[in-house]
VEXNUKE-586815 format. One record per residue: residue number from 1; residue in one letter; x, y, z of N, C-alpha, C in turn. Coordinates in Angstrom, 1 decimal. Atoms other than C-alpha are relative to their C-alpha. Example, Ala and Ser with C-alpha at 12.3 -4.5 7.8 and 13.67 -1.06 7.14 Angstrom:
residues 2
+-----+----+--------+--------+--------+--------+--------+--------+--------+--------+--------+
:   i : aa :    n_u :    n_v :    n_w :   ca_u :   ca_v :   ca_w :    c_u :    c_v :    c_w :
+-----+----+--------+--------+--------+--------+--------+--------+--------+--------+--------+
:   1 :  A :    0.9 :   -1.2 :    0.0 :   12.3 :   -4.5 :    7.8 :    0.9 :    1.2 :    0.0 :
:   2 :  S :   -0.9 :   -1.1 :    0.0 :   13.7 :   -1.1 :    7.1 :   -0.8 :    1.1 :    0.8 :
+-----+----+--------+--------+--------+--------+--------+--------+--------+--------+--------+
end
This chain:
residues 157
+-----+----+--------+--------+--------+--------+--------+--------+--------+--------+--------+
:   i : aa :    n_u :    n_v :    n_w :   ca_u :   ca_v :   ca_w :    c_u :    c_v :    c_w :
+-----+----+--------+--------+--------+--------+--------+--------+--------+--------+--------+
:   1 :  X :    0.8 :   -1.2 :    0.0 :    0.0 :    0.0 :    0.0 :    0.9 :    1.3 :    0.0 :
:   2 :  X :   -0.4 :   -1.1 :    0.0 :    2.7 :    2.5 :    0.5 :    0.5 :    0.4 :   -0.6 :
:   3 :  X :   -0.6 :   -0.1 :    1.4 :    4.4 :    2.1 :   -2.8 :   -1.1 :    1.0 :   -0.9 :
:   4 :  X :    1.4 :   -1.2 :    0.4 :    0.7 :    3.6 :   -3.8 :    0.3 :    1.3 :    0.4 :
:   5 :  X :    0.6 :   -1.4 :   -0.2 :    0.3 :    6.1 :   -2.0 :    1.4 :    1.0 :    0.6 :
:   6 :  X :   -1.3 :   -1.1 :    0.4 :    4.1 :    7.7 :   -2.1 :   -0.1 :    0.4 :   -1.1 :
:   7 :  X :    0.2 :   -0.8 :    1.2 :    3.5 :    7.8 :   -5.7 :   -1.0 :    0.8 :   -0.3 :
:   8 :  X :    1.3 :   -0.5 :   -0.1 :    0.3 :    9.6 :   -5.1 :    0.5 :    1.4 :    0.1 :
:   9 :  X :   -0.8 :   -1.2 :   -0.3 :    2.4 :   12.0 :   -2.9 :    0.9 :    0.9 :   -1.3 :
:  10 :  X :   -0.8 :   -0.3 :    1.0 :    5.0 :   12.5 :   -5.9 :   -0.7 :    0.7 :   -1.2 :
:  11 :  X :    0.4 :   -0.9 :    1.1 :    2.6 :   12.9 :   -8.6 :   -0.8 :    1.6 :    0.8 :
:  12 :  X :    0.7 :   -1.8 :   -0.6 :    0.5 :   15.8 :   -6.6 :    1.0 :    1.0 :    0.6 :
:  13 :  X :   -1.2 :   -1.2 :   -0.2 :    3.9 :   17.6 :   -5.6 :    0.0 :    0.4 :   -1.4 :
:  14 :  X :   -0.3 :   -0.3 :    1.5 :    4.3 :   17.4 :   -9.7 :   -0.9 :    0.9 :   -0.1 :
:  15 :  X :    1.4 :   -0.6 :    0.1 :    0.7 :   18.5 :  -10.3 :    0.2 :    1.4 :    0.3 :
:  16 :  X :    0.2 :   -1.1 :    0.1 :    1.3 :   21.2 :   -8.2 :    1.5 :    1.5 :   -0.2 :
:  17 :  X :   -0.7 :   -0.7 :    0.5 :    4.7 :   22.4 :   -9.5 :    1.2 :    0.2 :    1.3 :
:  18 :  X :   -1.0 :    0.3 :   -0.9 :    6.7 :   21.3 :   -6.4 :    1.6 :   -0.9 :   -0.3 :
:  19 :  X :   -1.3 :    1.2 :    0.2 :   10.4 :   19.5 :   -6.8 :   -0.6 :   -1.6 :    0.9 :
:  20 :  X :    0.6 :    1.3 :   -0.6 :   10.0 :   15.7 :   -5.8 :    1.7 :    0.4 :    0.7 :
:  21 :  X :   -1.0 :    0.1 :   -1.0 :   12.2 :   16.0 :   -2.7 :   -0.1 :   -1.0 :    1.2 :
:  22 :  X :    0.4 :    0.9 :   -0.6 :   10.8 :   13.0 :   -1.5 :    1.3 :   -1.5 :    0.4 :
:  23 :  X :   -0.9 :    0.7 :   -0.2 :   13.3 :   10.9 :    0.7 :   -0.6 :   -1.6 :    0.6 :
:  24 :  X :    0.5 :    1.2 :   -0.4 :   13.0 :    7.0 :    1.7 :    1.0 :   -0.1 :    1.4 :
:  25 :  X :   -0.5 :    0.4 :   -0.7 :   14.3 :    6.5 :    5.2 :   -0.4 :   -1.3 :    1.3 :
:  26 :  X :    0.6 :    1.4 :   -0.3 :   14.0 :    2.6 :    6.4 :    0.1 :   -0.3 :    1.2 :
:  27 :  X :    0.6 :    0.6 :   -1.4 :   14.3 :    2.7 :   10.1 :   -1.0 :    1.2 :    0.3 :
:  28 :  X :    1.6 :   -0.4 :   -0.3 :   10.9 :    4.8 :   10.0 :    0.1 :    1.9 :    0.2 :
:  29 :  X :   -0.1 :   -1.4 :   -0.3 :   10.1 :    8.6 :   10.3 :   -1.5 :    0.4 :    0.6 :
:  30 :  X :    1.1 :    0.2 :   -0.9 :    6.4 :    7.3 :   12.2 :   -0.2 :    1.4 :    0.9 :
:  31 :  X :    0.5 :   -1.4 :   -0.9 :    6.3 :   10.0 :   15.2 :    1.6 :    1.1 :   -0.8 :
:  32 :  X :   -0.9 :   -1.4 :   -0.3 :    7.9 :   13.8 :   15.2 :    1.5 :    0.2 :   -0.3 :
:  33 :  X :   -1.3 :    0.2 :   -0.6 :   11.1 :   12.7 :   16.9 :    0.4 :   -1.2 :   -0.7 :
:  34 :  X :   -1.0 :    0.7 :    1.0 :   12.3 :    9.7 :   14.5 :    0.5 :    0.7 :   -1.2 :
:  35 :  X :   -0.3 :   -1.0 :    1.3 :   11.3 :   12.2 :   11.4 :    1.7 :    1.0 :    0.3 :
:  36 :  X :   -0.8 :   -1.0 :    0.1 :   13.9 :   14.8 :   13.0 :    1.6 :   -0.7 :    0.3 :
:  37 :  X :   -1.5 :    0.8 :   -0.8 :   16.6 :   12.4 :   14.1 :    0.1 :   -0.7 :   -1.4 :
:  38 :  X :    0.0 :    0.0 :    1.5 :   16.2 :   10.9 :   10.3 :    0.7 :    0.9 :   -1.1 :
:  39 :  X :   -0.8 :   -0.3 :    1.0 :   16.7 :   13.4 :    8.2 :    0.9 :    1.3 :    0.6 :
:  40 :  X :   -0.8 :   -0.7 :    0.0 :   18.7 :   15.7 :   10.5 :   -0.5 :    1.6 :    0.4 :
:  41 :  X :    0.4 :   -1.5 :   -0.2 :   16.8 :   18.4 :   11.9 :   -0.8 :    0.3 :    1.8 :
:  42 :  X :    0.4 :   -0.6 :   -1.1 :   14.9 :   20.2 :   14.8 :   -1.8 :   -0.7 :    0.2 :
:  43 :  X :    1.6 :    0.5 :    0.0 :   11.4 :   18.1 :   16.0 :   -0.9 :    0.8 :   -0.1 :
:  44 :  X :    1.0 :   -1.4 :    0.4 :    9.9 :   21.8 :   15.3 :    0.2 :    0.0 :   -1.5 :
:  45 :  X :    0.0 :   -0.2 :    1.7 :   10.6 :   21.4 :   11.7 :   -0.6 :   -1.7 :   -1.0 :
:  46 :  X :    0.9 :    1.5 :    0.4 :    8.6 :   18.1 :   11.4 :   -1.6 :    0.3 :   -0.5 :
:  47 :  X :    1.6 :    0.0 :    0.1 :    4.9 :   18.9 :    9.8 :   -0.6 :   -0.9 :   -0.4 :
:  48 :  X :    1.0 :    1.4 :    0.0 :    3.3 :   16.5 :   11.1 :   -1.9 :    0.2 :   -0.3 :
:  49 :  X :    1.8 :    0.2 :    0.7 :   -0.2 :   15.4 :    9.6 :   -1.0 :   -0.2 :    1.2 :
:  50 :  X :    1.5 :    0.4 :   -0.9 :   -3.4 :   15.2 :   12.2 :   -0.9 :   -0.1 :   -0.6 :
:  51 :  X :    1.6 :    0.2 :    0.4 :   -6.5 :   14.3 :   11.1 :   -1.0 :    0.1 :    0.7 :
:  52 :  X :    1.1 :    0.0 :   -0.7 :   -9.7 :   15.2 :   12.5 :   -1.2 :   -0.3 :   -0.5 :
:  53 :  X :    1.4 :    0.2 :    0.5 :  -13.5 :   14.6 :   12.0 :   -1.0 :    1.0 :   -0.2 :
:  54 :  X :    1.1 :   -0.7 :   -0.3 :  -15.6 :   16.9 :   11.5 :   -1.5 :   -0.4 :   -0.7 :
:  55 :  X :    0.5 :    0.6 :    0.8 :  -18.9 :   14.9 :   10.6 :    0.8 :   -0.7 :   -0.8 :
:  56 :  X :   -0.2 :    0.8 :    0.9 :  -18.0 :   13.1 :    7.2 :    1.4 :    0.6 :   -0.3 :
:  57 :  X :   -0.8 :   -0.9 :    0.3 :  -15.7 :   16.0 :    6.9 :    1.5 :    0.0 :    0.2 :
:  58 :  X :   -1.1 :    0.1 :   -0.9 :  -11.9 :   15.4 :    7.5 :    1.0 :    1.6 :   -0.2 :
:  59 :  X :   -0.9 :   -1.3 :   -0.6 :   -9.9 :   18.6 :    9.1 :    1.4 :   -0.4 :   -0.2 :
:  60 :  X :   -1.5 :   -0.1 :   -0.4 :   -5.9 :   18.4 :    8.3 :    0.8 :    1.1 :    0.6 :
:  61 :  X :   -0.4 :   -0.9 :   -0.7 :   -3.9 :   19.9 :   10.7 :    1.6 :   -0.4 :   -0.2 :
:  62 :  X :   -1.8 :    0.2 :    0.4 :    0.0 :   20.3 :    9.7 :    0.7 :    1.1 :    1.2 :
:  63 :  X :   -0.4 :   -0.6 :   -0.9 :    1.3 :   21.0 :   12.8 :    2.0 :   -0.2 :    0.3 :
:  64 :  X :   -1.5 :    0.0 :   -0.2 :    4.9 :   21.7 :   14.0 :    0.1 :   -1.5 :    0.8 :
:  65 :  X :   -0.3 :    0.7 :   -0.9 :    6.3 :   18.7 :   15.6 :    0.1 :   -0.4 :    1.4 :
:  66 :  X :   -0.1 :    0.0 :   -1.2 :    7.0 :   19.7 :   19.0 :   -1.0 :    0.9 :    0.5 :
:  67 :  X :    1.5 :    0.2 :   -0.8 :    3.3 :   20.8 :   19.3 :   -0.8 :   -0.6 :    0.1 :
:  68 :  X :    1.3 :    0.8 :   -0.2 :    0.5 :   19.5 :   20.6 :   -1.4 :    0.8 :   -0.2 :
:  69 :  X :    1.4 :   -0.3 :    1.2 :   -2.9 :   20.2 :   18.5 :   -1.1 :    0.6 :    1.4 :
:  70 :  X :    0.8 :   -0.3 :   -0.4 :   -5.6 :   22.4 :   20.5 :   -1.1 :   -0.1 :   -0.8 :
:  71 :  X :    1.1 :    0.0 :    0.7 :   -8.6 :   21.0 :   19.5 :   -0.9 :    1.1 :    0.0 :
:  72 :  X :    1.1 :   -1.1 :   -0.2 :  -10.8 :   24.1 :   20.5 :    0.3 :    1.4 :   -1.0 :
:  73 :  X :   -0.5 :   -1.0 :    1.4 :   -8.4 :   26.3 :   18.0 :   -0.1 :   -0.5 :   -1.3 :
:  74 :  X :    0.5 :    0.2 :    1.3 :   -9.0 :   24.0 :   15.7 :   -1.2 :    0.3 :   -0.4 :
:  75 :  X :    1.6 :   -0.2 :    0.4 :  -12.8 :   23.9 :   15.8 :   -0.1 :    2.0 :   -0.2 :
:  76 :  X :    0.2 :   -1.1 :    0.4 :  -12.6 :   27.9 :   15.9 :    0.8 :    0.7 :   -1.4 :
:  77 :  X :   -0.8 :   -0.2 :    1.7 :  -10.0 :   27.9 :   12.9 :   -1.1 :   -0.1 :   -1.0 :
:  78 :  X :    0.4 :    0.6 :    0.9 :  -12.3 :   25.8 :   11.1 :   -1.9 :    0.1 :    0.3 :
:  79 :  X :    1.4 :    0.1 :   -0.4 :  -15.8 :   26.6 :   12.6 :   -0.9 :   -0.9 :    0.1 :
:  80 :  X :    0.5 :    1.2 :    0.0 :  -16.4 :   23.1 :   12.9 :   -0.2 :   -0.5 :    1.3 :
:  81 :  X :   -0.1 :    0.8 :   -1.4 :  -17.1 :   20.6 :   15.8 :    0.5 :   -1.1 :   -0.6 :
:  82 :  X :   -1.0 :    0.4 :    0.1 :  -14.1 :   19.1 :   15.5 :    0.0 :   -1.8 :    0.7 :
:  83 :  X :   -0.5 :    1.3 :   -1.2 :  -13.0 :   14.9 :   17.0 :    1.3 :   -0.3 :   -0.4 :
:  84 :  X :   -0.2 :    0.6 :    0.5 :  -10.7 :   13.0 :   17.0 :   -0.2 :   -1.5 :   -0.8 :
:  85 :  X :    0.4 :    1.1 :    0.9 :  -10.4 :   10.4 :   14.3 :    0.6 :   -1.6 :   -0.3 :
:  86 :  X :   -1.0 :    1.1 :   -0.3 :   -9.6 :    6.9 :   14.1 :    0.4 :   -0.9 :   -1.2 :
:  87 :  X :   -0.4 :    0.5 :    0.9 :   -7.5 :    4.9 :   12.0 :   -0.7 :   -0.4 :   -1.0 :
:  88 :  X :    0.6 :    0.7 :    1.3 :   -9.4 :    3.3 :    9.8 :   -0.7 :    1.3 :   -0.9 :
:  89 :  X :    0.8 :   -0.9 :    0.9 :  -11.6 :    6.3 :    8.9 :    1.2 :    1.2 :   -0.5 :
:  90 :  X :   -1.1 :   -0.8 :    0.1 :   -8.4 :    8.5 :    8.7 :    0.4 :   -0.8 :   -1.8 :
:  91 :  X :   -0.8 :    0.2 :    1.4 :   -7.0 :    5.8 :    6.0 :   -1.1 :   -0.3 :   -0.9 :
:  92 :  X :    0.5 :    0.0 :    1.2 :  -10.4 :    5.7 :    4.1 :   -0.4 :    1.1 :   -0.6 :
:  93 :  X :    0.1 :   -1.3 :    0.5 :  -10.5 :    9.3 :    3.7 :    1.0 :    0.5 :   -0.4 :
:  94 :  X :   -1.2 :   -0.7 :    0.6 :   -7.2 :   10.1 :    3.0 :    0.5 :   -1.0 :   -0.8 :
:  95 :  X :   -1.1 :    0.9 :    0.7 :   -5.4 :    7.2 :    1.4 :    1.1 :   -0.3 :    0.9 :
:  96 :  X :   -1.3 :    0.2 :   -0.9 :   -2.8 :    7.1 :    4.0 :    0.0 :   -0.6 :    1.1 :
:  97 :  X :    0.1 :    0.2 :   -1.0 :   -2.1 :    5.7 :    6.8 :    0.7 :    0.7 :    1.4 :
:  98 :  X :   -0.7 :   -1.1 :   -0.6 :   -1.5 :    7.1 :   10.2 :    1.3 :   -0.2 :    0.5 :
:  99 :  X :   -1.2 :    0.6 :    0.2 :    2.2 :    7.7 :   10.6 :    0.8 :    0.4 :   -1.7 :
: 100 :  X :   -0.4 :   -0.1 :    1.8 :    2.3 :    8.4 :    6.5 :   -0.8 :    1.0 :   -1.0 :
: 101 :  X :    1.0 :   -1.3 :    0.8 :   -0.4 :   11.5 :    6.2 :    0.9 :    0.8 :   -0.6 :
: 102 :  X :   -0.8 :   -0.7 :    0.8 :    1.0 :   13.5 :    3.4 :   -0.9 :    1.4 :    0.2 :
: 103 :  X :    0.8 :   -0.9 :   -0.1 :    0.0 :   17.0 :    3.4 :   -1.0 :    0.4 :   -1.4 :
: 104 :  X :    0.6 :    0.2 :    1.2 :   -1.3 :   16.4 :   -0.1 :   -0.5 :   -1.2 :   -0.5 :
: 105 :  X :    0.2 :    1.5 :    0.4 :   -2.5 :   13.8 :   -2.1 :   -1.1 :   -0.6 :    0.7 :
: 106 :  X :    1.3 :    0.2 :   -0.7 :   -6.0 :   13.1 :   -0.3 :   -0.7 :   -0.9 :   -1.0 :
: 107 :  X :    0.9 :    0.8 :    0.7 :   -8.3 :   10.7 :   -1.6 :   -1.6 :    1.5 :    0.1 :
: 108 :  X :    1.1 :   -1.0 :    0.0 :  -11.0 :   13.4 :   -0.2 :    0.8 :    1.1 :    0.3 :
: 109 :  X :   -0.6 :   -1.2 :   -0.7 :  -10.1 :   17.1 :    0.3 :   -0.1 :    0.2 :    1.3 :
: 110 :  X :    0.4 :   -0.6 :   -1.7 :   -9.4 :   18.1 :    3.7 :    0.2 :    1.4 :    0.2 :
: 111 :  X :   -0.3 :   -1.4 :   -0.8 :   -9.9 :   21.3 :    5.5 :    1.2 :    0.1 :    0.5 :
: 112 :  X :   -1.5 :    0.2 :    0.0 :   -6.1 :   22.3 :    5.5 :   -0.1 :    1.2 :    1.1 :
: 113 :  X :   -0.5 :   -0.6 :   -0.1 :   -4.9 :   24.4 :    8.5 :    1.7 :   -0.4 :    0.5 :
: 114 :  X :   -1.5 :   -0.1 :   -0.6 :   -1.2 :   25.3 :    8.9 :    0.9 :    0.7 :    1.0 :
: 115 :  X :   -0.7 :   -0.7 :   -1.0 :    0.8 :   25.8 :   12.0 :    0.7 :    0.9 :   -0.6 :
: 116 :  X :   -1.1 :   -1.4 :    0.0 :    1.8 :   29.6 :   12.5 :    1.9 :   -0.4 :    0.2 :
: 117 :  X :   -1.4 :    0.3 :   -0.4 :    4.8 :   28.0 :   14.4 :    0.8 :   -0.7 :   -0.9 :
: 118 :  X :   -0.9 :    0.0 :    0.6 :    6.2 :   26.7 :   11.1 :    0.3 :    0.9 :   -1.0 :
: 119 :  X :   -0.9 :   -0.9 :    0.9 :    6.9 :   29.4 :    9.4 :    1.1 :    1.1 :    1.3 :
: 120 :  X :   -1.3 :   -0.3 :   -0.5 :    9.6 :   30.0 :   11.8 :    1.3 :   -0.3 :   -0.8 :
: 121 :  X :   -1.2 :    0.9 :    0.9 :   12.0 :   27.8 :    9.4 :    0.0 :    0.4 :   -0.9 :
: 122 :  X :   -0.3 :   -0.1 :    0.9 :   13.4 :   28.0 :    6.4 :   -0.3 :   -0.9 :   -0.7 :
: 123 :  X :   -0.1 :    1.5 :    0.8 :   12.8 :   24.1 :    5.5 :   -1.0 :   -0.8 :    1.5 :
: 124 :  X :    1.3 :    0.6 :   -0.7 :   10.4 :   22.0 :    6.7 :   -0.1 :   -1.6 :   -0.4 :
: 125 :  X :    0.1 :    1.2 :    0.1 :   10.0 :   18.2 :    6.4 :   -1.5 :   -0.5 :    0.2 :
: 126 :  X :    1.0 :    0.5 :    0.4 :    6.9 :   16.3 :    5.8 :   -0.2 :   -0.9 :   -0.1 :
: 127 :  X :    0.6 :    1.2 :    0.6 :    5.2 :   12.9 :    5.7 :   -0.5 :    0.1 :   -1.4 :
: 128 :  X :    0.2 :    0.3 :    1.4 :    5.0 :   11.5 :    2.0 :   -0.5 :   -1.3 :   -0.1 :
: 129 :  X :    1.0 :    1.4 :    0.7 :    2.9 :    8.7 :    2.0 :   -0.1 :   -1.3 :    0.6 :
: 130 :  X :   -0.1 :    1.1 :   -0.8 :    4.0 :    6.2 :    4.3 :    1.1 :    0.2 :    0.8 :
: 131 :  X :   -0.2 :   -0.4 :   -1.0 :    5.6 :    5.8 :    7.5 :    2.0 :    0.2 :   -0.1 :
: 132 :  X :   -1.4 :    0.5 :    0.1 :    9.3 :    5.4 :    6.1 :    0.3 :    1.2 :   -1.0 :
: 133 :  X :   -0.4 :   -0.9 :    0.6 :    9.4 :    8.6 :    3.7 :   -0.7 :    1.5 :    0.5 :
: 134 :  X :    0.4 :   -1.3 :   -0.3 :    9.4 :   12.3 :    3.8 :    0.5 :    1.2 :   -0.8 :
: 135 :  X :   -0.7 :   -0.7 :    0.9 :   10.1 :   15.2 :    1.5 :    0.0 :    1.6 :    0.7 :
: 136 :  X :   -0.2 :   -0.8 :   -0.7 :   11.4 :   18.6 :    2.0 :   -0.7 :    1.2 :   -0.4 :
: 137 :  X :    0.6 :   -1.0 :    1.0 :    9.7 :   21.8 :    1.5 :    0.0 :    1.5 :    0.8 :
: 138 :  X :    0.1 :   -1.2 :   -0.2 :    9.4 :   25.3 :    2.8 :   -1.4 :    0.5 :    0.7 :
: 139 :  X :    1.3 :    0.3 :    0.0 :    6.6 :   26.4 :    4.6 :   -1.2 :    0.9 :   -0.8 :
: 140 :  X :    1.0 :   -0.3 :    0.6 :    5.0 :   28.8 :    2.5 :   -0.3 :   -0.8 :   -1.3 :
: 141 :  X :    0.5 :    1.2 :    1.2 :    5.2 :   26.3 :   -0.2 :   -0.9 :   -1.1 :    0.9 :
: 142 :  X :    0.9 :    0.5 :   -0.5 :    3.8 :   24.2 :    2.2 :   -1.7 :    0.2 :    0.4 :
: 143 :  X :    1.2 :   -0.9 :    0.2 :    0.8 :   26.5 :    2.6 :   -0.3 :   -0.2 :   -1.6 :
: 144 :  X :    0.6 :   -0.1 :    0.8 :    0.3 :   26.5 :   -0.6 :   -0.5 :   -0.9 :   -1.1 :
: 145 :  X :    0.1 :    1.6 :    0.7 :    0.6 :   22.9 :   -2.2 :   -1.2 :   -0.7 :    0.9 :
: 146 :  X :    1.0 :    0.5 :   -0.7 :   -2.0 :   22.2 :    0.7 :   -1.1 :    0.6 :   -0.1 :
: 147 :  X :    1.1 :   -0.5 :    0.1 :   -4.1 :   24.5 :   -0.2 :   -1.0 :    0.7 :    2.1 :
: 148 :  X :    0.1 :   -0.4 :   -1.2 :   -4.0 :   25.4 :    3.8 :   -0.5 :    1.8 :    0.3 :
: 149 :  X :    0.0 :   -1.4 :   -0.4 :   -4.8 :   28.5 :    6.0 :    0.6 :    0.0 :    1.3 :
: 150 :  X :   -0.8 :   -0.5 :   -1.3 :   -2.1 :   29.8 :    8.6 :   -1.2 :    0.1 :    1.3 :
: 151 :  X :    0.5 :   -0.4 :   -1.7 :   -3.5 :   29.2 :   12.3 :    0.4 :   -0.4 :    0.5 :
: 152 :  X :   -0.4 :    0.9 :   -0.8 :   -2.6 :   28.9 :   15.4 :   -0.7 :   -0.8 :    0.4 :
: 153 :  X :    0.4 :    1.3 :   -0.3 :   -3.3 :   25.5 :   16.6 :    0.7 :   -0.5 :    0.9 :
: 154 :  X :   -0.5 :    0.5 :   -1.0 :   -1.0 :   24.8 :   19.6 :   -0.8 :    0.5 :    1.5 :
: 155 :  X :    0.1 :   -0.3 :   -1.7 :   -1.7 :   24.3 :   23.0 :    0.4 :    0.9 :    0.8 :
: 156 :  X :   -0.6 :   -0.9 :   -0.6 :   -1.0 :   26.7 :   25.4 :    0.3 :    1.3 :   -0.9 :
: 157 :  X :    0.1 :   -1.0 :    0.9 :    0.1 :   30.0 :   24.2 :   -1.0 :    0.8 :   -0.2 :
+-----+----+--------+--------+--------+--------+--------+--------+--------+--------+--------+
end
């Protein structure tokens, strides 16, 4: 399955005029903190994928690494009543599984917000499709290949 849906990731970076900077790293890049010890960076430069529910509706939340997701900023980001969501419905709405949400490449569109806290960086890292790759990107390109909108979304603060 994740031969699929890396190439999913690859063609919708193409699609949307992104370099394929998509790396394979085979002892896992699963949570935050393997991604940043992987390819070499700060676990705040990890945008990691969350999935939420809203209804049928799924909410992606591309959060910094080293935060933790306030659901109540999400629901007022997104004017939704927000849950969380569980595996199964996560990988039949998105194509991915959790561990390997790409911030593109959806089977259904999600309501995209993007942590304020990554555009602190210059370079940004990303889930690409499964739990063993990740590509690199910037975050206003990241904003913009997601089709996202800048909020804050951390806890606290």
């Amino acid at each position: 399955m994740s031969g699929g849906s890396v190439e999913r990731v690859r063609a919708a970076l193409a699609a949307a005029g992104h370099a394929d900077t998509v790396q394979a790293f085979p002892e896992g890049t699963r949570s935050a903190a393997e991604a940043a010890a992987a390819v070499g960076c700060q676990v705040a430069q990890i945008a990691k994928s969350i999935v939420f529910r809203a209804g049928d509706r799924p909410v992606l939340v591309i959060a910094s690494g080293a935060n933790r997701v306030d659901m109540a900023k999400v629901a007022a980001a997104t004017t939704f009543h927000v849950k969380r969501a569980d595996g199964g419905w996560v990988r039949d709405v998105t194509g991915f599984a959790i561990g390997g949400v790409a911030p593109l490449g959806h089977l259904a569109p999600p309501v995209v917000l993007v942590d304020e806290d990554l555009f602190a960086f210059d370079r940004v890292w990303a889930a690409a499709g499964s739990p063993m790759h990740v590509f690199a990107t910037t975050p206003p390109e990241l904003l913009r290949i997601s089709g996202g909108t800048r909020a804050d979304v951390k806890e606290g603060g």
